[in-house]
C-alpha positions as CSV (number, residue, x, y, z in Angstrom):
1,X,-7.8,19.9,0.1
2,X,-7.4,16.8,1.8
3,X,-5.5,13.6,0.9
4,X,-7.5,10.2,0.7
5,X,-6.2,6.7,0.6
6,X,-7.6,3.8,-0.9
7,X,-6.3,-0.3,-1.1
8,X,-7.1,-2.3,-3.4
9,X,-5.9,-4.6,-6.3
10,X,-4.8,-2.8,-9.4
11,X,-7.3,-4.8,-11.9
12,X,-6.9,-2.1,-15.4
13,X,-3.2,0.1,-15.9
14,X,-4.0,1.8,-19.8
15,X,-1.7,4.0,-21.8
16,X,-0.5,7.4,-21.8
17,X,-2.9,9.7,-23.6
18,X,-1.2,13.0,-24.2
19,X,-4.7,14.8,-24.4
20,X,-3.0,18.6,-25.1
21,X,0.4,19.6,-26.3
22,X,0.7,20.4,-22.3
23,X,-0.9,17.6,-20.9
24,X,-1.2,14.0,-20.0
25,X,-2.9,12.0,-18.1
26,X,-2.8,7.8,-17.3
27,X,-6.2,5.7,-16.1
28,X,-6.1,3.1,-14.0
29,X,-9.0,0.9,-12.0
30,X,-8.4,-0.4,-8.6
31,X,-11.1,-3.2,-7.4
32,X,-11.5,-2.9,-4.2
33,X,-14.3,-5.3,-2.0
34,X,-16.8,-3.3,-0.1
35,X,-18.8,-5.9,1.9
36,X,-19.8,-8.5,-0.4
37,X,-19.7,-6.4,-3.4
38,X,-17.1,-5.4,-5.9
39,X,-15.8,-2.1,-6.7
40,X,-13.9,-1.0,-10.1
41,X,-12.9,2.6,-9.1
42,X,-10.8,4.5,-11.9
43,X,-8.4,7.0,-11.0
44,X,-6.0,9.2,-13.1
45,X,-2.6,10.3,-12.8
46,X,-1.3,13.7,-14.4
47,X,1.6,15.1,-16.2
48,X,4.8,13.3,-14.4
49,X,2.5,11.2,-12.2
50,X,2.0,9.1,-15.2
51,X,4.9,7.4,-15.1
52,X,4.5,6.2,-11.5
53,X,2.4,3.1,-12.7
54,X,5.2,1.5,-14.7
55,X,6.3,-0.6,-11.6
56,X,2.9,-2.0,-11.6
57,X,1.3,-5.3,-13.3
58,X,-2.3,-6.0,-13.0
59,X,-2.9,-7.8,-9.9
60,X,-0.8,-6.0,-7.5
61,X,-1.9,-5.1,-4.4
62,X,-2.4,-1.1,-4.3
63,X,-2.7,1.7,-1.5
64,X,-3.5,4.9,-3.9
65,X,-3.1,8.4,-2.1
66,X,-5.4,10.8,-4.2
67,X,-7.4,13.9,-4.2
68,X,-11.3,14.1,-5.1
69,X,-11.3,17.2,-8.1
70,X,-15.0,18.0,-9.0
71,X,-15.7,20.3,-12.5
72,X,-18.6,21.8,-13.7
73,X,-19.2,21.8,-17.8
74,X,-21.2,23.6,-20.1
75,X,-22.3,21.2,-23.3
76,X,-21.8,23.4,-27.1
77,X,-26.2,22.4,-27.0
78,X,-25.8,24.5,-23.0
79,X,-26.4,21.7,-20.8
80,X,-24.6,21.5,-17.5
81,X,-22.9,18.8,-16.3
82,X,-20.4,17.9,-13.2
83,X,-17.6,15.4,-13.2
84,X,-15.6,13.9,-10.1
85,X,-12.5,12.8,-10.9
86,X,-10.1,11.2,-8.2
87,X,-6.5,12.4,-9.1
88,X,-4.0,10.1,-7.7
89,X,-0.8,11.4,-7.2
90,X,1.0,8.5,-4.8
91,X,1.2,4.7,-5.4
92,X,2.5,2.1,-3.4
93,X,2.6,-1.3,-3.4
94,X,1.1,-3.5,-0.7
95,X,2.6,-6.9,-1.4
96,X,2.7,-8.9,2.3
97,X,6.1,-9.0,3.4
98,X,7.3,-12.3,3.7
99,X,7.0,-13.9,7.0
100,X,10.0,-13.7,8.7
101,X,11.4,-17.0,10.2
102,X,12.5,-17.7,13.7
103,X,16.2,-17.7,14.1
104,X,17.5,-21.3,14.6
105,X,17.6,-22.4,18.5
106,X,21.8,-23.2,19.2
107,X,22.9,-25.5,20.9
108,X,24.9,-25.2,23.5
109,X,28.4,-25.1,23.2
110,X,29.2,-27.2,26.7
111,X,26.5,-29.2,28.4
112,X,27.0,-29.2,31.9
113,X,27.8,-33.3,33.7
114,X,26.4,-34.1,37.0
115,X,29.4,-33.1,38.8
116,X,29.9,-30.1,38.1
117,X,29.4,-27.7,41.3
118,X,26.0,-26.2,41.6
119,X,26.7,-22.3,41.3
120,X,27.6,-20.4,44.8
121,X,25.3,-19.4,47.3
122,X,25.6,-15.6,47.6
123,X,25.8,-14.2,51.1
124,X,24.0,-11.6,51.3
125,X,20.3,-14.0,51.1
126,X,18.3,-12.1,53.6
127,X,15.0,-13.7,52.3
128,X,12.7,-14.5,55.6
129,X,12.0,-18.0,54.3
């Protein structure tokens, strides 16, 4: 299945739930601005992946590499229902990198005075003009 990315600002990090002796899973929400609307899109990481968000506050900047899982469910009363969840497994941070400034101009180390000898004319100037 293919990989998706999405960027956004990491707006809700909540706790570990260990749902199973054998598994656990971590939500988070990423806002994300789609035209001039909002978005509060909730992921989840799995098993190890949980721990990725600890380097995270609320607020960062986010690029979140997931995979779209979809489930089919059966109620006890035999209703069907479908879930999507969007399983992140990647996080990285998308801070701006600072700016970098221009290296200072030198000066230089010996200005040259007005008599010193223009530099040699080379012989070989087979220019027309």
């Amino acid at each position: 299945m293919a990989a998706f990315e999405a960027e956004g600002k990491l707006y809700k990090k909540m706790d570990t739930q260990q749902v199973t002796d054998t598994f656990k899973k971590r939500e988070f929400v990423v806002e994300m601005v789609d035209g001039a609307y909002t978005q509060l899109v909730k992921f989840q990481m799995v098993q190890n992946n949980c721990e990725k968000l600890d380097g995270f506050n609320e607020g960062d900047d986010v690029k979140v590499t997931f995979n779209l899982r979809g489930r089919e469910w059966t109620s006890p009363q035999g209703e069907v229902k479908y879930f999507s969840t969007l399983d992140a497994w990647k996080i990285d941070s998308q801070a701006a990198a600072p700016a970098q400034q221009a290296a200072p101009v030198s000066a230089p180390t010996s200005i040259p005075s007005p008599t010193d000898a223009p530099p040699a004319a080379t012989s070989n100037d087979d220019l027309p003009f």
